[in-house]
C-alpha positions as CSV (number, residue, x, y, z in Angstrom):
1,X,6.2,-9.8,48.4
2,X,9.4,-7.8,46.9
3,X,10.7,-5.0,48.5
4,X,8.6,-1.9,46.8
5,X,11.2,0.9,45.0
6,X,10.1,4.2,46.8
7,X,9.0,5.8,43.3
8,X,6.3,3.0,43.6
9,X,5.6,3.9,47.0
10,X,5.1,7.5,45.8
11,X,2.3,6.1,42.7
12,X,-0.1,3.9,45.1
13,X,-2.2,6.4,46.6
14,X,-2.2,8.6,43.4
15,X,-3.2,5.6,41.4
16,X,-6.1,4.7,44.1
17,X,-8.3,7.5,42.6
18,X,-8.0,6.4,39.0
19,X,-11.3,5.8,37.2
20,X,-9.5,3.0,35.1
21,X,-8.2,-0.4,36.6
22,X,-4.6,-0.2,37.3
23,X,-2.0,-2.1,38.9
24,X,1.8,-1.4,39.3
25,X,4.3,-4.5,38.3
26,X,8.0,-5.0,39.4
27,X,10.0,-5.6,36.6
28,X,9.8,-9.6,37.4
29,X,5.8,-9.7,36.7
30,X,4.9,-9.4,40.4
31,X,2.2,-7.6,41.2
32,X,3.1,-4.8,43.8
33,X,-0.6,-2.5,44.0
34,X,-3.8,-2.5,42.8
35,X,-6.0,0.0,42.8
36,X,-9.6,-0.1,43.9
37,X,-11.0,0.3,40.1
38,X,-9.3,-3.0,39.8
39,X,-10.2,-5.0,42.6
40,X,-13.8,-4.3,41.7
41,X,-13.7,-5.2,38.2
42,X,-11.1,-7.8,38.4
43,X,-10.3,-8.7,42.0
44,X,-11.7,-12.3,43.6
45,X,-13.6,-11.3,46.7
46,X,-12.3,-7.4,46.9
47,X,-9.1,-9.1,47.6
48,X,-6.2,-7.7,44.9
49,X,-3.4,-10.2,44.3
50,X,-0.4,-8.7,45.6
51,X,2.8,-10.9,45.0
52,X,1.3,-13.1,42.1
53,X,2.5,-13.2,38.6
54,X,0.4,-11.1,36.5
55,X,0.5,-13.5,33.9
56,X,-0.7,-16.2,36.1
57,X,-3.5,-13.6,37.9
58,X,-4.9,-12.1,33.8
59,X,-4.2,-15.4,31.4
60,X,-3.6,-18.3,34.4
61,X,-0.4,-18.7,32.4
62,X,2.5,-20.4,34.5
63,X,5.0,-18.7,32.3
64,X,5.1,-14.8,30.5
65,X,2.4,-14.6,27.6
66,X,5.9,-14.1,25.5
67,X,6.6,-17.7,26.5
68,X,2.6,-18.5,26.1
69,X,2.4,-17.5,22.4
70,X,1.2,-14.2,23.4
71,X,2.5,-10.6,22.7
72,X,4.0,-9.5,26.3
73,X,3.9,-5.7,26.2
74,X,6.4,-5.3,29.4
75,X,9.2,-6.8,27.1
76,X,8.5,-4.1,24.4
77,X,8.4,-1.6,27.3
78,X,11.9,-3.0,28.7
79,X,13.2,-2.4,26.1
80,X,11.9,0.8,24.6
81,X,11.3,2.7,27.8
82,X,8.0,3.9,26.4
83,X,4.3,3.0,26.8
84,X,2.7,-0.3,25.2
85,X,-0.2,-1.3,24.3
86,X,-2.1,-4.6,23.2
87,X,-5.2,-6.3,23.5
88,X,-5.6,-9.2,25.7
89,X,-7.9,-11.6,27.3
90,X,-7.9,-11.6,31.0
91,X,-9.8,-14.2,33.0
92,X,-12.1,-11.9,35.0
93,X,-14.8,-13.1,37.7
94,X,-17.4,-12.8,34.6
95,X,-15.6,-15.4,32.3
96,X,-13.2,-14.3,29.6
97,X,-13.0,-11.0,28.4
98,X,-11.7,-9.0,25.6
99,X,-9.1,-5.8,27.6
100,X,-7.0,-3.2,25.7
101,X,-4.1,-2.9,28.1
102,X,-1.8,0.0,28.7
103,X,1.9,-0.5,29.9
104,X,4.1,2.3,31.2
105,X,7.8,2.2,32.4
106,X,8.7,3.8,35.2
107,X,11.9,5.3,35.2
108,X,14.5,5.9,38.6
109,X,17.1,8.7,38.3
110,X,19.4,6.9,36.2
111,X,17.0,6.1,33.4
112,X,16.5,2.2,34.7
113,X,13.1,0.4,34.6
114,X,12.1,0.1,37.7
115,X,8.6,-1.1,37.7
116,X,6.0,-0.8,35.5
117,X,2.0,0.8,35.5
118,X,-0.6,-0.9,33.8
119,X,-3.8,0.7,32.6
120,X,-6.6,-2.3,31.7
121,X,-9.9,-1.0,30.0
122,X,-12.3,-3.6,29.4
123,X,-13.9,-4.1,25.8
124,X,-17.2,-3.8,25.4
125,X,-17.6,-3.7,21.4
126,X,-16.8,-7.8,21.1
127,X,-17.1,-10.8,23.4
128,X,-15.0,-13.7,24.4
129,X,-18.0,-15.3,25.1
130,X,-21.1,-16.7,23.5
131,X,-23.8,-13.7,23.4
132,X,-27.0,-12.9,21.7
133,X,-25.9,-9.8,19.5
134,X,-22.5,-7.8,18.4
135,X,-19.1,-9.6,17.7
136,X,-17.6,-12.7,19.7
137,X,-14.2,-14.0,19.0
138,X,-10.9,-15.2,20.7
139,X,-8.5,-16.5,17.6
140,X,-5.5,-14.0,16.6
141,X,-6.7,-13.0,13.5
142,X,-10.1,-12.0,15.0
143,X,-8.0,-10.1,18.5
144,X,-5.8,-8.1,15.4
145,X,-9.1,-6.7,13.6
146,X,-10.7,-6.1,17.0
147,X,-7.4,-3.9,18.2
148,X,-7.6,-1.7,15.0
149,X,-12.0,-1.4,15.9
150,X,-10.6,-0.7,19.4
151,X,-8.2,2.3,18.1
152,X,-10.1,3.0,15.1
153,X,-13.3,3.6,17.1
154,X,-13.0,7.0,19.4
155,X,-11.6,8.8,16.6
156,X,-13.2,10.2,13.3
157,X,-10.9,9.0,10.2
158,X,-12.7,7.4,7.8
159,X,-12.5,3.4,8.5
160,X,-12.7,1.2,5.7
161,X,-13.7,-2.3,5.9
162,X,-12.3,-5.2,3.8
163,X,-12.9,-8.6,3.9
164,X,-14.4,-11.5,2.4
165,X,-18.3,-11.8,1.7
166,X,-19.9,-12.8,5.2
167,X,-17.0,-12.0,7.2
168,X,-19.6,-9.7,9.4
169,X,-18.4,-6.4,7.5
170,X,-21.9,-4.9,8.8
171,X,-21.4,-5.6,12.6
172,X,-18.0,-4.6,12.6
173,X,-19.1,-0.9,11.5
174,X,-22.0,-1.1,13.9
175,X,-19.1,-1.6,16.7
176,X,-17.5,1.2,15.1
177,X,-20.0,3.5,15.3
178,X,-21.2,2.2,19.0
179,X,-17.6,2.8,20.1
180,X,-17.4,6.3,19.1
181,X,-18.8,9.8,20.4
182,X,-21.7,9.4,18.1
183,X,-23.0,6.4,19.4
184,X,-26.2,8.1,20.6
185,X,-26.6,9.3,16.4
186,X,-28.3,7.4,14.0
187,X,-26.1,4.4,12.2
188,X,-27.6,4.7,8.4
189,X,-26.8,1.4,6.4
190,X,-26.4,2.1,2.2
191,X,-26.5,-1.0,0.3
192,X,-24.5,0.2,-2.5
193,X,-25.2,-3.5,-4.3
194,X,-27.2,-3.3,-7.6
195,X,-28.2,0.7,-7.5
196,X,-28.0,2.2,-11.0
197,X,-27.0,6.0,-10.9
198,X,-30.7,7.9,-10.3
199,X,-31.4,5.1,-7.6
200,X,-28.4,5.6,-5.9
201,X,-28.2,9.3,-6.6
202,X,-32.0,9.6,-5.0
203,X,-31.3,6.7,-1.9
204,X,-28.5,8.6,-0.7
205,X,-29.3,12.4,-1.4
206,X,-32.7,12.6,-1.2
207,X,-35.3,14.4,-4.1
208,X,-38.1,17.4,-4.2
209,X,-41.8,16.6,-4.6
210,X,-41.8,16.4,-8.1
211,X,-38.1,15.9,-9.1
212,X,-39.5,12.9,-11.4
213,X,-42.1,10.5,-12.6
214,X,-43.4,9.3,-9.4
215,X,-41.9,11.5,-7.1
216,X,-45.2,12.4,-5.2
217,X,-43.4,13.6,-1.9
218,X,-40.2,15.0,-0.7
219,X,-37.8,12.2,0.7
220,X,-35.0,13.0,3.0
221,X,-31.7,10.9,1.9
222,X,-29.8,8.8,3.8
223,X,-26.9,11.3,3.7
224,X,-29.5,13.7,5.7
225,X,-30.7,11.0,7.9
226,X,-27.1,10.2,9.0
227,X,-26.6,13.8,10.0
228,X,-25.0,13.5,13.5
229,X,-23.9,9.7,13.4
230,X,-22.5,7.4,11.1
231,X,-22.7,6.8,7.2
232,X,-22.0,3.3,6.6
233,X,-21.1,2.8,2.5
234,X,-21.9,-1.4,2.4
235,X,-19.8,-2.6,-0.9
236,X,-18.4,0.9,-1.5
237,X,-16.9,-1.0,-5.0
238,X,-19.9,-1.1,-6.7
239,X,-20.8,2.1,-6.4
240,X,-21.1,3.6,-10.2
241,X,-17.8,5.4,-11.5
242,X,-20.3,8.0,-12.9
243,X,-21.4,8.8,-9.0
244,X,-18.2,8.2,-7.6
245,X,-17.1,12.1,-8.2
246,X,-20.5,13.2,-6.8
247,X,-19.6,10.5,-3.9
248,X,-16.2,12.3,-3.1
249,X,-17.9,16.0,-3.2
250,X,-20.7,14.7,-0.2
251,X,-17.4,13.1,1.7
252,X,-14.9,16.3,1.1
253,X,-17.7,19.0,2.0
254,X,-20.7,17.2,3.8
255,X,-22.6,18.9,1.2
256,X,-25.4,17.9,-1.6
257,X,-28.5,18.8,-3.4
258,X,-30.7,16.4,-3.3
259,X,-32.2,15.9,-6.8
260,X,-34.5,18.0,-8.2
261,X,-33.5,20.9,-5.7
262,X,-31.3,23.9,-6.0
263,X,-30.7,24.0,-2.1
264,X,-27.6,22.6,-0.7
265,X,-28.2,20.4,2.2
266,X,-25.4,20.2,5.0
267,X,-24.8,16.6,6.5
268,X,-22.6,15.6,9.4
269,X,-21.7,12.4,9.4
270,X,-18.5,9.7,10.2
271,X,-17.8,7.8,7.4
272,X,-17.3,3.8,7.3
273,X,-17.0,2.1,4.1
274,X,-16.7,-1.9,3.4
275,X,-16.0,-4.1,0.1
276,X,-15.1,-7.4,-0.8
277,X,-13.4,-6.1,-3.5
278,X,-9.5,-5.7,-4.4
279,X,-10.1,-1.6,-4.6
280,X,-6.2,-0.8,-5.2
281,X,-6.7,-3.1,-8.4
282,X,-9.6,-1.3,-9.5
283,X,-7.6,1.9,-9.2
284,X,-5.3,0.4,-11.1
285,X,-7.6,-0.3,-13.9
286,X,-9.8,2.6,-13.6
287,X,-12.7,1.3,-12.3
288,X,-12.3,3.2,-9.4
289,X,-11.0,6.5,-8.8
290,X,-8.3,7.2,-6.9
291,X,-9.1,10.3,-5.0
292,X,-12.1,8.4,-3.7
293,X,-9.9,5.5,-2.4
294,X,-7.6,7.5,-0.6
295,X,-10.9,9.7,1.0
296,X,-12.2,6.5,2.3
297,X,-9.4,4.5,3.3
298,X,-7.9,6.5,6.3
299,X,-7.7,3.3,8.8
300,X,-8.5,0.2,6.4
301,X,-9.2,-2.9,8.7
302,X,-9.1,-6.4,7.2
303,X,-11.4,-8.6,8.1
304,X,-11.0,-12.4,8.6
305,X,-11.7,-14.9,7.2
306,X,-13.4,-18.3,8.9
307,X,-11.1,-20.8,7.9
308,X,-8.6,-17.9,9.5
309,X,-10.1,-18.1,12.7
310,X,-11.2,-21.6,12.9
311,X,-10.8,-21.5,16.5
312,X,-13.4,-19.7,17.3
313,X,-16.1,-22.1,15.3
314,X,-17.9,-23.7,18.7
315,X,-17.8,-19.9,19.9
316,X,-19.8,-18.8,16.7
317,X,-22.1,-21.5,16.4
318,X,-23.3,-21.4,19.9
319,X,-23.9,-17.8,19.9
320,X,-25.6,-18.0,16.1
321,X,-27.7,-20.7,17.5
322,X,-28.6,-18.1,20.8
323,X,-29.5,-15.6,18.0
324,X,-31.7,-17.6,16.1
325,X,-35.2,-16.5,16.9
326,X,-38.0,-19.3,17.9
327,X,-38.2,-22.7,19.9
328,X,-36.4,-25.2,20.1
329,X,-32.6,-24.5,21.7
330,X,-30.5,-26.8,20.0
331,X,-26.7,-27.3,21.1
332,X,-23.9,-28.6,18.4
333,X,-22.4,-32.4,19.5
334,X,-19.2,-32.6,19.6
335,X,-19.2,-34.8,16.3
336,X,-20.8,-32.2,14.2
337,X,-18.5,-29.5,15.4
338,X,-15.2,-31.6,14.2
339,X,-17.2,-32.0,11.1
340,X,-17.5,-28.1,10.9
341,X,-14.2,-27.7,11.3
342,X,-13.2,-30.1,8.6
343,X,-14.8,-27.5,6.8
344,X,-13.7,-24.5,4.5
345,X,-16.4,-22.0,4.5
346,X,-16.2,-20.0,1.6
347,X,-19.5,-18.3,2.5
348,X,-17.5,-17.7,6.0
349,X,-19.4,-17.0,8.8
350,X,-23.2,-16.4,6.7
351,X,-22.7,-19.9,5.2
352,X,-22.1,-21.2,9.1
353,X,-25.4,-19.4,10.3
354,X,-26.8,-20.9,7.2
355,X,-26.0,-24.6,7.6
356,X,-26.7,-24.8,11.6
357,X,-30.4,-22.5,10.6
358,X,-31.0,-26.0,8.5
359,X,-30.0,-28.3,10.8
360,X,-31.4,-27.3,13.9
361,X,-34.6,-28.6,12.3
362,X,-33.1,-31.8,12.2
363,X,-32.5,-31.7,15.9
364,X,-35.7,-33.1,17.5
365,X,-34.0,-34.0,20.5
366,X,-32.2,-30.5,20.9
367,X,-28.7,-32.0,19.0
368,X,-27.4,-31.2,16.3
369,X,-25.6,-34.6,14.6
370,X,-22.8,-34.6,11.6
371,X,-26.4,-36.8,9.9
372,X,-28.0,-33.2,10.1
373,X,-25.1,-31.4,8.5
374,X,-25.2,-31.0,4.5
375,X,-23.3,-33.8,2.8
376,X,-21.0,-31.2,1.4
377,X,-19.7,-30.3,5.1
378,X,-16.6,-32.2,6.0
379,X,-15.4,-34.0,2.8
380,X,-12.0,-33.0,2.6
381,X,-10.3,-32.0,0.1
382,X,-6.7,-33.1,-1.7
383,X,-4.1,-29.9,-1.2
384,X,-3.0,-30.3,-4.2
385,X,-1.2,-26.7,-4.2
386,X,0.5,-24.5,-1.6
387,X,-2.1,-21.9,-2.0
388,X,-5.3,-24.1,-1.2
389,X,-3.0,-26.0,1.7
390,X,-2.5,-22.5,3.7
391,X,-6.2,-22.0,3.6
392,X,-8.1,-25.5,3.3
393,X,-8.4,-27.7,6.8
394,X,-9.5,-30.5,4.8
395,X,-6.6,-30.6,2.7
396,X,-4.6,-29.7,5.8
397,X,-5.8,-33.1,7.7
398,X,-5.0,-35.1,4.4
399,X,-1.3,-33.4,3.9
400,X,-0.6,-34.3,7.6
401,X,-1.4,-37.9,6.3
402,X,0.6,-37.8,3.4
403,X,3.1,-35.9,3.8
404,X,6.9,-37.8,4.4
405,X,8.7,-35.3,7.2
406,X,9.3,-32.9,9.3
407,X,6.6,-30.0,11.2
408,X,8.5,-27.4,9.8
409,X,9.5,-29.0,7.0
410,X,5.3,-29.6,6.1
411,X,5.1,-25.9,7.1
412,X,7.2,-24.6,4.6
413,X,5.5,-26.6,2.1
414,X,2.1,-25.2,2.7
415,X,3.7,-21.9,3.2
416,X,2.5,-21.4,6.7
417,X,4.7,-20.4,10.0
418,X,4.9,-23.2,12.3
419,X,2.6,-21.7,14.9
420,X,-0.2,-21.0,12.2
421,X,0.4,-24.8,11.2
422,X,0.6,-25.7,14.7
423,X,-3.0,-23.8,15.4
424,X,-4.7,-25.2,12.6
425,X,-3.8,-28.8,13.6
426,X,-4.8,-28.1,17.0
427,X,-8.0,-27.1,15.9
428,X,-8.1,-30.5,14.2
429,X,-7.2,-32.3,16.8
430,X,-4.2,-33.7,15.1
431,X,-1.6,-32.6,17.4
């Protein structure tokens, strides 16, 4: 093992007592200390790996996750001489795991890098692995949602949700609100789909015994109800331009009457809102107002589509099929999953719970075959533009077929990068 720098010497037995799991790196990726936070959670056998590559020990890469087609936050610090932080996934002694590491440069008298501290907190808000409930995911575009949840989550700015029907808008704010300090609160879902004005007006404020026509009893709103917790706004855009002033009043003050009353009821909530719809357009038109978009929208997280992730389809479908309650246990064949992934999901990941619900009863014998898939499931489709090439992974396979040159040159054409184009083919298996 290298010769340790005496400032590292110094930061071992300080760094022994730290709740978190940390380990100090030389500034060639060795690993110089470990802390005993770390070799519990991550060690093999108590045993921390001094002297291996912490690429090779946390990703069993045989070359920098830089080189790997990951981001490498010691090569930002290098070069910065400040603190880095991305989210990984770390091979652990439980499997894969989701873990928001922390990178510091340490510094010798003349201002050189020396060697470097890093700071790894496990993820408990999403999986890497199939599980019965909350978020599972591995592809790139599902790690950069899950690093805004992950920074989004302790604090209390107003998150804001966008994404594609069945994109799992709902579980996202539940890991939201799970990650935050008012996780032991109430998490109060408003379906803002469909409400006219006095529905929507009563749902989320509440009325008096006898504010109207059938108003027998007092009803606490949902505004009430989330007092302590989280207010989740589900399809904030179709909530009525009429109500959208009364909307910004409850968000601004935490205050309401609820109708029929002349008392003003006091609500403390966190506020996460979701849409499928293009809200800056809206603005635009009027539609919706603009002081509301800018109260809702203090940390705006997009959220993926499938065919954007189509990585992580066998990781989804076996947990979907875990979730799905009643005998039997079925189990997708590898035929029907390439068939899947032919696929281009505009329902996103509802319309993937919603074709393997159907074909599990197929499955008498526990598999699920491309025979038990709709007929609609796998046909591809010409690209016959560069916009449905980026997106479609049928007309991806048939371009590869067709098309007369190079990788990059067939990137450029579909208006991808080369490592998006390279992913997607890989995912095909046509690489």
């Amino acid at each position: 093992m290298p010769e340790a720098h005496p400032l590292i010497l110094a930061l071992v037995s300080y760094l022994e007592h730290d709740a978190l799991p940390t380990i100090v790196l030389d500034t060639d990726y060795n690993i110089l200390a470990a802390n005993a936070a770390y070799r519990r959670q991550f060690g093999h056998d108590e045993q921390a790996p001094l002297g291996e590559k912490c690429h090779r020990v946390s990703h069993h890469y045989a070359v920098p996750c830089d080189q790997a087609g990951e981001h490498c936050p010691m090569r930002k610090a290098w070069a910065s001489k400040e603190p880095e932080r991305v989210l990984h996934i770390h091979h652990t002694p439980r499997g894969p795991e989701h873990v928001d590491v922390e990178l510091r440069p340490i510094l010798d008298e003349q201002g050189r890098v020396v060697a470097f501290v890093e700071r790894l907190t496990s993820i408990a808000l999403a999986s890497a692995q199939p599980q019965q409930q909350g978020l599972v995911g591995r592809a790139p575009a599902f790690k950069t949602a899950l690093a805004s949840l992950q920074r989004a989550a302790p604090a209390q700015i107003p998150v804001l949700l966008q994404g594609e029907s069945g994109t799992g808008k709902e579980l996202f704010a539940r890991a939201i609100h799970l990650g935050s300090p008012r996780a032991n609160g109430p998490l109060v879902v408003v379906d803002c789909t469909g409400l006219t004005e006095s529905l929507f007006e009563s749902e989320l404020f509440g009325y008096e015994k006898g504010a109207f026509t059938g108003a027998n009893q007092r009803k606490v709103g949902l505004a009430e109800a989330a007092h302590g917790g989280t207010l989740f706004l589900d399809e904030i855009g179709e909530v009525p331009l009429a109500m959208q002033v009364k909307l910004l009043r409850l968000i601004e003050s935490g205050s309401f009457r609820p109708v029929g009353s002349l008392r003003t009821v006091h609500a403390d909530f966190r506020l996460v809102s979701a849409t499928h719809k293009p809200l800056k357009q809206m603005v635009a038109e009027g539609t919706f107002r603009e002081d509301l978009y800018y109260r809702i929208s203090g940390f705006p997280i997009r959220l993926p589509a499938l065919r954007e992730r189509v990585e992580d389809l066998p990781l989804l479908a076996e947990s979907l099929l875990q979730r799905m309650a009643g005998p039997p246990a079925v189990s997708l064949t590898e035929a029907a999953l390439t068939q899947l992934r032919l696929h281009t999901f505009p329902g996103n990941i509802r319309e993937l719970r919603n074709i393997l619900e159907r074909a599990r009863l197929f499955a008498d014998d526990g598999l699920i075959r491309p025979e038990h898939l709709p007929d609609d499931v796998g046909q591809p489709l010409p690209a016959t533009t560069r916009g449905r090439g980026r997106n479609d992974l049928g007309g991806l396979a048939l371009a590869m077929e067709q098309f007369q040159g190079s990788r990059s040159e067939l990137a450029r054409h579909l208006g991808l990068s080369e490592r998006t184009l390279y992913r997607r083919l890989k995912a095909l298996g046509l690489n």
